[in-house]
N, CA and C atoms as an extended XYZ file, in Angstrom:
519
Properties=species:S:1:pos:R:3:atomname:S:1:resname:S:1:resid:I:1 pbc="F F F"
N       106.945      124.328       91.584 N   UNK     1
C       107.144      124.106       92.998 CA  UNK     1
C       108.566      123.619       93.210 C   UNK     1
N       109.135      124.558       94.192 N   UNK     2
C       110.864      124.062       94.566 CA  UNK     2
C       110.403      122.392       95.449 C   UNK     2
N       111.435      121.990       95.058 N   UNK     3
C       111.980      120.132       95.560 CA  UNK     3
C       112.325      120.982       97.197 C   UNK     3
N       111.891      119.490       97.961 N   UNK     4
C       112.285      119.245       99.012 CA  UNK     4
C       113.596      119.186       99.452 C   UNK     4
N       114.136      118.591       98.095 N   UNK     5
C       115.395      117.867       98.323 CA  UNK     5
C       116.609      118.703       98.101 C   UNK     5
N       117.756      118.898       99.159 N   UNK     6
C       118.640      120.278       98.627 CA  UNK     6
C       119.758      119.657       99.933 C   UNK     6
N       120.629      120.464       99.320 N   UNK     7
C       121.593      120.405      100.120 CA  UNK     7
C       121.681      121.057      101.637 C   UNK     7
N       122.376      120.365      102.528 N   UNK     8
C       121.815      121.595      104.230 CA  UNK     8
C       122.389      122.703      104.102 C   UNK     8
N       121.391      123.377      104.183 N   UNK     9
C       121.310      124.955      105.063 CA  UNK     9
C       123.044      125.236      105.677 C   UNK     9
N       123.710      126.656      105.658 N   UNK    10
C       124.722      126.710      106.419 CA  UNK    10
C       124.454      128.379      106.751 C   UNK    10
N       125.011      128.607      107.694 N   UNK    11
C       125.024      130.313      108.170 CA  UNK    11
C       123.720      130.338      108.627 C   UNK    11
N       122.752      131.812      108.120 N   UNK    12
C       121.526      132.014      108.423 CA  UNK    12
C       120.385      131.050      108.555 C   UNK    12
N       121.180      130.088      107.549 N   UNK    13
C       119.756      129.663      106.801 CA  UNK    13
C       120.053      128.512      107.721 C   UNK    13
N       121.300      127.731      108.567 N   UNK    14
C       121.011      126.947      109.157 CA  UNK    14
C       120.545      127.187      110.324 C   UNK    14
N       120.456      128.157      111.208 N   UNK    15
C       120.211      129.010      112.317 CA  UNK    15
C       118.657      129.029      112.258 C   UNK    15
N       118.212      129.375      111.171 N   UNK    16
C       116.574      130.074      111.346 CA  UNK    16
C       116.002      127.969      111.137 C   UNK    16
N       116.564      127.649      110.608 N   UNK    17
C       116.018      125.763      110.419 CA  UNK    17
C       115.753      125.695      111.758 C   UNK    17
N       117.239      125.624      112.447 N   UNK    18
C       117.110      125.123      113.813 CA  UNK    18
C       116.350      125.660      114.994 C   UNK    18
N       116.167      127.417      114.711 N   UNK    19
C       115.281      128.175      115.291 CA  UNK    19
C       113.830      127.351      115.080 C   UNK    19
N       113.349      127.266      113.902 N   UNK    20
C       112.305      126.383      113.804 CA  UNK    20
C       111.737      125.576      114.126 C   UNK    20
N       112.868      124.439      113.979 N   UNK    21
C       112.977      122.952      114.431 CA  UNK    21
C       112.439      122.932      116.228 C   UNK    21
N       112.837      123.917      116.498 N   UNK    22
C       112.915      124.424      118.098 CA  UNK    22
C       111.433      124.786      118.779 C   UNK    22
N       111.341      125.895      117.607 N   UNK    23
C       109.246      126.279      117.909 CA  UNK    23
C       108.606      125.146      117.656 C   UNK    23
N       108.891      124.045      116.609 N   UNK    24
C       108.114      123.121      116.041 CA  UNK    24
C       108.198      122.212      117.200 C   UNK    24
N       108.996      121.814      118.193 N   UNK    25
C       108.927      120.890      119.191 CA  UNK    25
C       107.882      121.158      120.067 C   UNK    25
N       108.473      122.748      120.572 N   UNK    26
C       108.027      123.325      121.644 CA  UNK    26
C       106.325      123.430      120.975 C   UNK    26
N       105.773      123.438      119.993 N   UNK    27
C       104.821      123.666      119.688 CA  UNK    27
C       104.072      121.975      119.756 C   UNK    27
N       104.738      120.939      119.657 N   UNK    28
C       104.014      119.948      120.018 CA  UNK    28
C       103.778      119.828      121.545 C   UNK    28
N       105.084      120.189      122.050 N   UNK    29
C       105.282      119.750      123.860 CA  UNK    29
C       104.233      120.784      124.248 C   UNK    29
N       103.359      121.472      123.416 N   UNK    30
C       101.891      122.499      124.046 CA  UNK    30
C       100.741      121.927      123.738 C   UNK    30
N       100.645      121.692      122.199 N   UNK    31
C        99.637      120.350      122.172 CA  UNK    31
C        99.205      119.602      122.454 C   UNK    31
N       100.631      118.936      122.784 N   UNK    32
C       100.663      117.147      123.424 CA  UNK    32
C        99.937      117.664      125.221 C   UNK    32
N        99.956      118.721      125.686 N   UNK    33
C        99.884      119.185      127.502 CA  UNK    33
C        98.410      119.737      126.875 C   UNK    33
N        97.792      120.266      125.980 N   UNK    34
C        96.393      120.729      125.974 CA  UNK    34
C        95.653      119.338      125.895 C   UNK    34
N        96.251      118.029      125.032 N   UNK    35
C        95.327      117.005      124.947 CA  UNK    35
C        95.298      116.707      125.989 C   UNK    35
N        96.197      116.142      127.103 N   UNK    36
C        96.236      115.559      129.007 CA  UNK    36
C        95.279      116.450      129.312 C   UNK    36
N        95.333      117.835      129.186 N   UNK    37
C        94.528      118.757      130.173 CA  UNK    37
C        92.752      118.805      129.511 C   UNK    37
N        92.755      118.570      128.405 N   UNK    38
C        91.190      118.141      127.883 CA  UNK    38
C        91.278      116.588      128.142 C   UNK    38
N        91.634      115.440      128.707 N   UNK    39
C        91.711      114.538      128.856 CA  UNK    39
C        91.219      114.789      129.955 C   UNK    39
N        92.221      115.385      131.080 N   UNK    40
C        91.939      115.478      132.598 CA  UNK    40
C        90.398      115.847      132.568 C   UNK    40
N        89.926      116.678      131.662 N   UNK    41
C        88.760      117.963      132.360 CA  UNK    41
C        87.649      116.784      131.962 C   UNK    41
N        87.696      115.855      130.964 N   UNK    42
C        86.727      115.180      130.411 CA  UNK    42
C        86.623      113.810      131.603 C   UNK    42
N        87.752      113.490      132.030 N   UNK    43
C        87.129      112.609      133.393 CA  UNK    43
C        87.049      113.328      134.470 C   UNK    43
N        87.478      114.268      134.607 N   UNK    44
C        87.180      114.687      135.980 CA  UNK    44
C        85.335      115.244      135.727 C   UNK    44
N        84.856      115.833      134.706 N   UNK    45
C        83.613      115.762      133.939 CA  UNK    45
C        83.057      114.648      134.523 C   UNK    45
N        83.073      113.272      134.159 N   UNK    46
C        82.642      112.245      134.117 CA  UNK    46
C        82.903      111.626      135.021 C   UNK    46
N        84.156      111.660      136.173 N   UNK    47
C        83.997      111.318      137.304 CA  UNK    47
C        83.425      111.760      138.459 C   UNK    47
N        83.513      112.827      138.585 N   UNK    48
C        83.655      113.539      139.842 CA  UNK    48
C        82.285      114.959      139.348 C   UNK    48
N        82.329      115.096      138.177 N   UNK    49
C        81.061      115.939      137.825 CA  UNK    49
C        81.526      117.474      137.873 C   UNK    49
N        83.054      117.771      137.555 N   UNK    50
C        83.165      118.620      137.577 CA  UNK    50
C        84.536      118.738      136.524 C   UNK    50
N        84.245      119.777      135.605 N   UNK    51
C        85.702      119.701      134.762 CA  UNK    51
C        86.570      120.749      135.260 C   UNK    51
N        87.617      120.400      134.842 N   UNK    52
C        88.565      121.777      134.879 CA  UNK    52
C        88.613      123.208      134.603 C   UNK    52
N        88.491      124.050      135.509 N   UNK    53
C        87.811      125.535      135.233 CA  UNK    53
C        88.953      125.752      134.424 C   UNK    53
N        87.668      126.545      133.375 N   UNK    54
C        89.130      127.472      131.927 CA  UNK    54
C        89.200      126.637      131.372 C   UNK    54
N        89.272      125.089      131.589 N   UNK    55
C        89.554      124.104      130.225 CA  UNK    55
C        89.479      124.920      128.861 C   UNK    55
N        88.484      125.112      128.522 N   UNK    56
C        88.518      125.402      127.078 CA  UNK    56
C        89.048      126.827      126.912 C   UNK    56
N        89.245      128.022      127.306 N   UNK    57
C        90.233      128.776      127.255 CA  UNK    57
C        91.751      128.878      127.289 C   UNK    57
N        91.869      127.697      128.037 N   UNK    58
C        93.355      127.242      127.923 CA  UNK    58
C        93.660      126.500      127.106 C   UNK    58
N        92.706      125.783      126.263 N   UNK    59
C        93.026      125.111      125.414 CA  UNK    59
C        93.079      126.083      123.989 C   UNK    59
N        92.332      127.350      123.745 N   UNK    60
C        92.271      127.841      123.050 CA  UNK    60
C        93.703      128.392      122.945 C   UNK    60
N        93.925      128.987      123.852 N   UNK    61
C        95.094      129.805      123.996 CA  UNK    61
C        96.529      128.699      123.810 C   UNK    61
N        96.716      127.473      124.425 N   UNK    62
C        97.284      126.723      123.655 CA  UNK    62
C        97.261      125.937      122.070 C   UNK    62
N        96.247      125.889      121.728 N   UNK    63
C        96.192      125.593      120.021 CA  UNK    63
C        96.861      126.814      119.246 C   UNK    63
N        96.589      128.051      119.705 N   UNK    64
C        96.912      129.644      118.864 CA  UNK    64
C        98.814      129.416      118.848 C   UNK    64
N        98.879      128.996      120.247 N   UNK    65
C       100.695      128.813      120.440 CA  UNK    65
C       101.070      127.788      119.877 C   UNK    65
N       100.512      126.368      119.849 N   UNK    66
C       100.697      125.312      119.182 CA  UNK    66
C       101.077      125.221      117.979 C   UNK    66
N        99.856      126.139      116.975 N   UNK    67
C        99.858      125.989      115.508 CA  UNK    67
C       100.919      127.633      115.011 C   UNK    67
N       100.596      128.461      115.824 N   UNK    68
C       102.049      128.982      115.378 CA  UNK    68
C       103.421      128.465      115.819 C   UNK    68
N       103.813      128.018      116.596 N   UNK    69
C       104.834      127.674      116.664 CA  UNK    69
C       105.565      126.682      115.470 C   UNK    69
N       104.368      126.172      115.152 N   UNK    70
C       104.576      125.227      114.125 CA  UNK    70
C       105.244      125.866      112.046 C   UNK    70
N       104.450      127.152      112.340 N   UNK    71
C       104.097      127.794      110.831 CA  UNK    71
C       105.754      128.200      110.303 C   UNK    71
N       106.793      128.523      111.249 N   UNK    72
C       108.581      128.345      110.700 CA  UNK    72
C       108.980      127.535      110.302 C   UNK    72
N       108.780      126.151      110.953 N   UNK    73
C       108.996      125.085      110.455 CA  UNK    73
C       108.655      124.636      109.007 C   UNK    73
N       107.344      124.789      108.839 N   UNK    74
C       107.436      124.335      107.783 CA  UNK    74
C       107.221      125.286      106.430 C   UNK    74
N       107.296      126.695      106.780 N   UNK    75
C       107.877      127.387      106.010 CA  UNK    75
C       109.662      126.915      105.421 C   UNK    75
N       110.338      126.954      106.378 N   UNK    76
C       111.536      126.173      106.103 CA  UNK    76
C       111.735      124.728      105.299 C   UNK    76
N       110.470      124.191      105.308 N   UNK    77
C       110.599      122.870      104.687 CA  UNK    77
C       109.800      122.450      103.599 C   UNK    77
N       109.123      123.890      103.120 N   UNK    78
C       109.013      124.695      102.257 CA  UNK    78
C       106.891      123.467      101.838 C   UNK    78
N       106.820      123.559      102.909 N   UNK    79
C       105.580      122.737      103.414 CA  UNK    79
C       104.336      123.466      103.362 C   UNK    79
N       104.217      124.575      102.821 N   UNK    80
C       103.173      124.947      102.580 CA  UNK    80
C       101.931      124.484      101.612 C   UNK    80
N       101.028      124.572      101.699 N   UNK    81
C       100.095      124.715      100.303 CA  UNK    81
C       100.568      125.798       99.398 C   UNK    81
N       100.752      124.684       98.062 N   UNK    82
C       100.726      125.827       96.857 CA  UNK    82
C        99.998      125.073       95.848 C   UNK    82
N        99.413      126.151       95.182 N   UNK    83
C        98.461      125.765       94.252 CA  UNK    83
C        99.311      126.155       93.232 C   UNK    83
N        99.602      124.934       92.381 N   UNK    84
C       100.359      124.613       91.067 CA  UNK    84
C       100.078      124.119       89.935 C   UNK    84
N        98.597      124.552       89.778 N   UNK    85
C        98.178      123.721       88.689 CA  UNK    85
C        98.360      124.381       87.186 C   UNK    85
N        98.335      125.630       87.577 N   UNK    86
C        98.644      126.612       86.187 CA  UNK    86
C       100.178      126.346       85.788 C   UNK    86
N       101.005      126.295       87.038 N   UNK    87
C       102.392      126.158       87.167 CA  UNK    87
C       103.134      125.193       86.346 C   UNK    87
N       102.626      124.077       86.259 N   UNK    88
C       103.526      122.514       86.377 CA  UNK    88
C       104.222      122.554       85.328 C   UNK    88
N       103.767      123.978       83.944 N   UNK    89
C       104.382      123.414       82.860 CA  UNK    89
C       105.466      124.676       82.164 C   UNK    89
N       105.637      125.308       83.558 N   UNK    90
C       106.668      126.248       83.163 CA  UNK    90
C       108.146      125.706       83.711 C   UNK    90
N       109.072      126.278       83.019 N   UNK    91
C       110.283      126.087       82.996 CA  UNK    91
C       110.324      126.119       84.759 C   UNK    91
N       111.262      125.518       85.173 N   UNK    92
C       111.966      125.581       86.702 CA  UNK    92
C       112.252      126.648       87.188 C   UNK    92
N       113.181      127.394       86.129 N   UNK    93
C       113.397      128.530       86.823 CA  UNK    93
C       111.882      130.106       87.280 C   UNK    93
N       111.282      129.517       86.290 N   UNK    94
C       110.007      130.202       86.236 CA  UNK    94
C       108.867      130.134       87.798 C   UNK    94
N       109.343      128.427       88.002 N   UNK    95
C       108.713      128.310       88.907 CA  UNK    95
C       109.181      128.512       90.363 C   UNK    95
N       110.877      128.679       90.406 N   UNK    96
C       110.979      129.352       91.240 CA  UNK    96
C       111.140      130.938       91.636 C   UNK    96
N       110.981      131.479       90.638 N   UNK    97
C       110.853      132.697       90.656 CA  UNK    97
C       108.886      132.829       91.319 C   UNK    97
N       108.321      132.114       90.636 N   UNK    98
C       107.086      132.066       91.682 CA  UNK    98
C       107.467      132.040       92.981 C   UNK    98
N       108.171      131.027       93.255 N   UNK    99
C       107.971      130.582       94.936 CA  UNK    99
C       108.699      131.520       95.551 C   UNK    99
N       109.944      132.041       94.255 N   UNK   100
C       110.199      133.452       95.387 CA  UNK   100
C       109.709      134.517       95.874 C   UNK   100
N       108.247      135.061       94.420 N   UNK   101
C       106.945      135.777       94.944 CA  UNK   101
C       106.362      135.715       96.518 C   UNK   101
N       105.983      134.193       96.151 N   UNK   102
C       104.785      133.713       97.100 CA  UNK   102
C       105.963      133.438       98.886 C   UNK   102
N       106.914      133.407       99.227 N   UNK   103
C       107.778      133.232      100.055 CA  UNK   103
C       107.833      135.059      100.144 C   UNK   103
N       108.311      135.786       99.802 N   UNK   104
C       108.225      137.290       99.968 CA  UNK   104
C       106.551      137.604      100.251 C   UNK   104
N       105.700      137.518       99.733 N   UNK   105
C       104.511      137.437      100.367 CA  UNK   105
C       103.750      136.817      101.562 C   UNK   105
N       104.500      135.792      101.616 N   UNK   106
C       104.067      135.040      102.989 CA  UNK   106
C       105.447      135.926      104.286 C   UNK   106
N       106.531      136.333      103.893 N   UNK   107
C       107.153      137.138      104.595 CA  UNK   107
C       106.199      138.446      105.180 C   UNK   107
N       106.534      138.980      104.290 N   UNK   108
C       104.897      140.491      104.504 CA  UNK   108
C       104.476      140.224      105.439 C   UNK   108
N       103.128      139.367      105.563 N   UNK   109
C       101.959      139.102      105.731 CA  UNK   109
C       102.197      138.500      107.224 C   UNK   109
N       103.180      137.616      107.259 N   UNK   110
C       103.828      137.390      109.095 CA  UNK   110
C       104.208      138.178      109.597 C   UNK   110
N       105.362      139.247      108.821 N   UNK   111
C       105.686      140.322      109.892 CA  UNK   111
C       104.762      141.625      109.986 C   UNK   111
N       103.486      141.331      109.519 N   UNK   112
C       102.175      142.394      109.570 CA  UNK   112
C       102.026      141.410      111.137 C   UNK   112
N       101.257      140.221      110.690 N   UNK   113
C       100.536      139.798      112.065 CA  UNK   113
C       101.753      139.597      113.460 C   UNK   113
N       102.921      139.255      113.163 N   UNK   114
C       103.462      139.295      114.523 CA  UNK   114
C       103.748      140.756      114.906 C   UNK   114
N       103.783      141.907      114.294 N   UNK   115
C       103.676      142.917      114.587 CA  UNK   115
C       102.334      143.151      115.447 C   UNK   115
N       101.372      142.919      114.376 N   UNK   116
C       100.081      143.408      115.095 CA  UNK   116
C        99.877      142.563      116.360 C   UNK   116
N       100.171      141.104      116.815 N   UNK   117
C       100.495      140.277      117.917 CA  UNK   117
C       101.014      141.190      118.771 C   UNK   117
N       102.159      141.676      118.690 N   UNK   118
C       103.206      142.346      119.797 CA  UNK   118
C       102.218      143.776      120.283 C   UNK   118
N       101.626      144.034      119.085 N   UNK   119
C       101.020      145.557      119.613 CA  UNK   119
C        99.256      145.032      120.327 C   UNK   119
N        99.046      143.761      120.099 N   UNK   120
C        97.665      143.724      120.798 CA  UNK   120
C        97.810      142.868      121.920 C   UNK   120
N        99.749      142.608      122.571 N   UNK   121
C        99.540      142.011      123.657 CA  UNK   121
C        99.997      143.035      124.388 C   UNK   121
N       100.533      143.925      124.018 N   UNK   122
C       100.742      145.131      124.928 CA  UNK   122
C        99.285      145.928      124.998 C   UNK   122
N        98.341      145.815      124.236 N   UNK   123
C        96.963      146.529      124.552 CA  UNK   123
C        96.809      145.786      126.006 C   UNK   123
N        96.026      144.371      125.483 N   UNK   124
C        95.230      143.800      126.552 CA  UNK   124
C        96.212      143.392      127.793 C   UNK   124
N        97.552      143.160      127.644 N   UNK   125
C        98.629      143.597      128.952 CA  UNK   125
C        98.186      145.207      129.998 C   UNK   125
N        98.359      146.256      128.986 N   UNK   126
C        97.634      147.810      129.558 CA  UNK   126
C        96.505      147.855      130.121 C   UNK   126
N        95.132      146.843      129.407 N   UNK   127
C        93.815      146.789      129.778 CA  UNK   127
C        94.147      145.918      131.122 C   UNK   127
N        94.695      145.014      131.660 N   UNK   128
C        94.862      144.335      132.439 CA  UNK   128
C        93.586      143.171      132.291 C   UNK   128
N        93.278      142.885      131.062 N   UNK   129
C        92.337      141.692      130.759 CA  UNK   129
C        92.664      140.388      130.609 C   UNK   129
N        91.667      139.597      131.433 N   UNK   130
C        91.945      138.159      131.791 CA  UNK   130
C        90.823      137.579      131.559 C   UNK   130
N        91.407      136.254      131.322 N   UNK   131
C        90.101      134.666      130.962 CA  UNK   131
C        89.508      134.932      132.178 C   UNK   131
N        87.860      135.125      131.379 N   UNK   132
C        86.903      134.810      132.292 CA  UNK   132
C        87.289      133.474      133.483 C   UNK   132
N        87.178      132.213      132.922 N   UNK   133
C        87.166      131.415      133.772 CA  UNK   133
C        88.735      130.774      134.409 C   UNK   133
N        89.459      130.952      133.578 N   UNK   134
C        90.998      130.353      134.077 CA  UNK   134
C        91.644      131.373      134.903 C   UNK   134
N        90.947      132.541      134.547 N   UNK   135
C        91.821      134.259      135.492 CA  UNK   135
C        93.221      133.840      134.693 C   UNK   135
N        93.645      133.550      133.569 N   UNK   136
C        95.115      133.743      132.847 CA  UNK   136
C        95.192      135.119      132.512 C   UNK   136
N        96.447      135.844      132.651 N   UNK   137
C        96.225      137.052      131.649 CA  UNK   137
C        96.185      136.749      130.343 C   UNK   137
N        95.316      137.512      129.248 N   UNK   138
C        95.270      137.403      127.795 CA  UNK   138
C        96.603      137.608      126.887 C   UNK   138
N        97.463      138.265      127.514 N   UNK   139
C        97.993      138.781      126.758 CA  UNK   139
C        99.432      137.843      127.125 C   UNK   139
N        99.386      136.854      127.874 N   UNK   140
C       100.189      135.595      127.730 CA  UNK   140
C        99.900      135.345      126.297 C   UNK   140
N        99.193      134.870      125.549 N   UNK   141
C        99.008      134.076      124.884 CA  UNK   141
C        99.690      134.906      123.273 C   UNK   141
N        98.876      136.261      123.564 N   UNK   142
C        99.445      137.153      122.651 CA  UNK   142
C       100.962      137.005      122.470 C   UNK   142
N       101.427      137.266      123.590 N   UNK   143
C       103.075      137.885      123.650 CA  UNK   143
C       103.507      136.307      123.060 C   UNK   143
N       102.975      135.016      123.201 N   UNK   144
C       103.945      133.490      122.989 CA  UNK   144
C       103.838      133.658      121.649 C   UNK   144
N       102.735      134.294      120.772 N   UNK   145
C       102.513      133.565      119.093 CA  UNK   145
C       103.741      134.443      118.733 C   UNK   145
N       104.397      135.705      118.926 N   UNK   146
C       104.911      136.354      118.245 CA  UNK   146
C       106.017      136.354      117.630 C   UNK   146
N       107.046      135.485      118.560 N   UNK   147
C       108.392      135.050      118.168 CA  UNK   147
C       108.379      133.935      116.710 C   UNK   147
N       107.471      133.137      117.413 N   UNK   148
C       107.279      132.298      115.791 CA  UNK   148
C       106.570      132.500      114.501 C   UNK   148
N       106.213      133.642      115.004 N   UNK   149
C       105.409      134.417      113.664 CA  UNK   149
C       106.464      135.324      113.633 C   UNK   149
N       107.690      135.963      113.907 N   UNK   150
C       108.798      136.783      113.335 CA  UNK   150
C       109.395      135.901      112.656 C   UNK   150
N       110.045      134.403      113.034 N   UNK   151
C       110.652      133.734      112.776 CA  UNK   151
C       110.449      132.839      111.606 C   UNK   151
N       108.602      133.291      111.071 N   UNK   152
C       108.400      132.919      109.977 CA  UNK   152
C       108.444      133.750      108.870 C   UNK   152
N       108.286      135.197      109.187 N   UNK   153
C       108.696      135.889      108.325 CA  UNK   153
C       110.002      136.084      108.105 C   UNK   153
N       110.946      135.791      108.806 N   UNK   154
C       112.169      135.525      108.177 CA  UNK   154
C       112.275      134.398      107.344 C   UNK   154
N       111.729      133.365      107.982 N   UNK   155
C       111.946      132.180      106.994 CA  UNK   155
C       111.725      132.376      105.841 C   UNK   155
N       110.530      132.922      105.781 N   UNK   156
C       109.594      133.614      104.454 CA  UNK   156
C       110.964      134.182      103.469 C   UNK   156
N       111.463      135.340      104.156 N   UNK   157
C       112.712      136.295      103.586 CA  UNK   157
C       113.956      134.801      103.029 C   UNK   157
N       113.965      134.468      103.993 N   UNK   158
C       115.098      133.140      103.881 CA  UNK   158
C       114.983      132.356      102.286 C   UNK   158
N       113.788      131.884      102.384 N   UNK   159
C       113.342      130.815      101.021 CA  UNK   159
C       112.761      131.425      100.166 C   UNK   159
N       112.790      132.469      100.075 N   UNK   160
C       112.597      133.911       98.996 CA  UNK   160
C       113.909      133.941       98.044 C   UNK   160
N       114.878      134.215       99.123 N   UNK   161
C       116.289      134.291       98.467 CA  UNK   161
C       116.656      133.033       97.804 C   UNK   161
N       116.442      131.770       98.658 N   UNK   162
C       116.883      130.683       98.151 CA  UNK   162
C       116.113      130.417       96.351 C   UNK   162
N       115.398      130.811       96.584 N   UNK   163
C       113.984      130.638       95.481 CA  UNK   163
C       114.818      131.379       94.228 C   UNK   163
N       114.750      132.656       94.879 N   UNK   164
C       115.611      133.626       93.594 CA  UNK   164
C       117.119      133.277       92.950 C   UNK   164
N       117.389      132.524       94.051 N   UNK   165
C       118.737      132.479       93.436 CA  UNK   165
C       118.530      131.042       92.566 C   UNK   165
N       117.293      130.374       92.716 N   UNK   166
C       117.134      128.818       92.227 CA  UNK   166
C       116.877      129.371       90.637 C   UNK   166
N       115.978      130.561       90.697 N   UNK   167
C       115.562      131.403       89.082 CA  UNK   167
C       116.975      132.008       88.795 C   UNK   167
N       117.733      132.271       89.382 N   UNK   168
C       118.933      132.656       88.287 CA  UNK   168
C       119.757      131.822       87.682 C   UNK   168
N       119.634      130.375       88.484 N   UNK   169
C       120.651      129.567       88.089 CA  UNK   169
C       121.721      129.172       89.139 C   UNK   169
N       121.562      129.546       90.015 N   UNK   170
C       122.536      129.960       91.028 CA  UNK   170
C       122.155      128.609       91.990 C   UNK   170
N       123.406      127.988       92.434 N   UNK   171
C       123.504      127.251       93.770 CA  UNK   171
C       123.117      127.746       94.693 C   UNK   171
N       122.619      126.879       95.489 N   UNK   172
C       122.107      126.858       97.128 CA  UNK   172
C       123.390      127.243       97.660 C   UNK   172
N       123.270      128.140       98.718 N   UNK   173
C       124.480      128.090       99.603 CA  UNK   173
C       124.381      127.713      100.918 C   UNK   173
């Protein structure tokens, strides 16, 4: 498993951090507004006997934006789960040549789903389909995950390279 600890990012690699750093806010400042709005719906519930129509669709649709927004970030901060138990006792460079695997694989696999994101918010955009109870269009929610799911498959690409160049021997740049 690559160290946390490295020298800062410059060029791309400081750009896609800060790109990150950016979804990762914006991905709390959606969170932090779904808890008020399940807050609101749960007294207005308990006060008044009526909750907030859509509550829980909007909350759905904010957690999906929430927790992707989040997934660049800590791709970048190289925060994933990895299972290292076979790992621990190979040489360094060995092990980053893993993480440059598993970082090229987690690349893939984001720019599959933000692809497939972009093409199933232009479906249900075409269908003109909306939340039963909030009347949101669906395909809001679609079109928000996608940027931070591109932005993780770059990251992915990003700490791939860094990874590979950690297995050759090679400085961070």
């Amino acid at each position: 498993m690559t160290s946390n600890a490295r020298a800062p990012r410059r060029g791309a690699g400081r750009a896609l951090e800060l790109a990150a750093q950016a979804f990762a806010m914006m991905g709390g400042a959606v969170l932090v507004a779904m808890i008020g709005m399940s807050m609101t719906s749960i007294v207005g519930r308990t006060v008044i006997g009526r909750p907030l129509q859509g509550d829980t669709e909007l909350v759905q649709f904010g957690v999906a934006i929430g927790i992707s927004a989040f997934l660049p970030w800590c791709q970048m901060r190289r925060g994933n789960i990895i299972v290292d138990f076979f790992t621990t006792g190979l040489p360094a460079r060995v092990q980053a040549a893993l993480d440059a695997f598993g970082a090229l694989l987690l690349a893939l696999v984001l720019a599959i789903v933000a692809w497939r994101a972009a093409y199933g918010a232009h479906a249900v955009w075409a269908s003109g389909e909306i939340a039963m109870f909030s009347r949101v269009p669906v395909w809001i929610a679609y079109a928000a995950i996608v940027p931070p799911l591109a932005v993780t498959a770059l990251a992915g690409l990003y700490t791939a390279w860094e990874s590979w160049r950690a297995a050759l021997g090679r400085r961070p740049e």
